[in-house]
C-alpha positions, 0 to 999 in steps of 0.5 A: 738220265743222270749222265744227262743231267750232269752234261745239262747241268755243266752246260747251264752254270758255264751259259748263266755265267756267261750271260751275267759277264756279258751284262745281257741281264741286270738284277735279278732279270733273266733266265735261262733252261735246259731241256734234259733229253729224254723227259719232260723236265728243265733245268731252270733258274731259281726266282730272285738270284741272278745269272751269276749266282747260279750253282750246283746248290741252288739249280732246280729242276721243273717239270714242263707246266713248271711245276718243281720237281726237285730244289728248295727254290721257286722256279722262275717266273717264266717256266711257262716260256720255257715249258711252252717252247720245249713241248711245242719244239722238240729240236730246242735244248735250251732257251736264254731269256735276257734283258740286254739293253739295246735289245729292248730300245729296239723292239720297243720302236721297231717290228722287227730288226734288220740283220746289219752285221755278218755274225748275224747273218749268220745266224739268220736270214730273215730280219728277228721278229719283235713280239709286241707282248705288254704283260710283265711275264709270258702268259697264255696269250703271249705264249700264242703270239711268240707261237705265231712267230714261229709259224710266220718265220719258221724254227727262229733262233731269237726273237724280240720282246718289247720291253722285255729283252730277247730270247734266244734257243738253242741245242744247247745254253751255250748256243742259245748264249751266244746267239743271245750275244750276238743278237745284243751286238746286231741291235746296237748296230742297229739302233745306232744305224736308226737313230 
């Protein structure tokens, strides 16, 4: 367990950083977690610090229903998408939720976004999902609709929100960073392609 933490750890501070450097989130927005293997608990993001202050001394740790296990800080407001995708998905490590500009003008106009560049591609084959959710935070029933998805398309590694940004998933938050970006890329290419 404690070697785990510590590689889970190591992997969310190096993502968190990478992901507030890449500007796919701005204030105080976006959140990112990672599954400690073996246990029903997440590392996540403290509610009201950004992707770039994230360290050793303010990660917490919450359990699936995101109840705190350990930390002084409250977990973010969205444990419940990120508990809901580890219960429901064992082969998801870590999951990066972020508010990349592009990202939302295209799930705001679009169903769904079509693969215009090779490094998506990649990635995928089928176009990225758009989840037409209109509440301010995941909740039940968006949970059920991001759930669909999933049935409809298979293990997706990202999908759309509209007016919410993207969430990426991956083994690891590094992985799910990086998909994250170049989802971003694709969705510029996109909406430049499209307007």
């Amino acid at each position: 367990m404690y070697l785990d933490f510590l590689k889970g750890k190591n992997d969310y501070i190096r993502a968190s950083a990478r992901a507030h450097q890449a500007g796919l989130a701005a204030g105080t927005g976006g959140n990112l977690s990672v599954r400690l293997q073996g246990e029903e608990l997440m590392l996540v993001k403290p509610s009201g610090i950004t992707l770039g202050e994230v360290d050793e001394t303010n990660l917490i740790l919450a359990d699936f229903e995101g109840r705190l296990v350990e930390g002084d800080m409250k977990p973010t407001k969205e444990t419940l998408l990120h508990g809901e995708l580890y219960k429901r998905y064992p082969h998801i490590g870590a999951v990066v939720h972020v508010h990349p500009i592009y990202s939302i003008i295209v799930a705001n106009v679009f169903d769904e976004m079509g693969l215009v560049t090779k490094q998506m591609k990649q990635v995928m084959d089928i176009p990225v999902p758009v989840c037409k959710i209109k509440n301010n935070t995941i909740n039940r029933e968006g949970m059920d609709m991001i759930h669909s998805i999933f049935v409809k398309n298979g293990d997706v590694p990202c999908f759309l929100l509209e007016e919410h940004g993207l969430v990426a998933v991956g083994k690891t938050a590094l992985e799910a960073c990086y998909i994250a970006e170049l989802v971003e890329e694709n969705a510029k290419v996109f909406w430049e392609m499209h307007r």
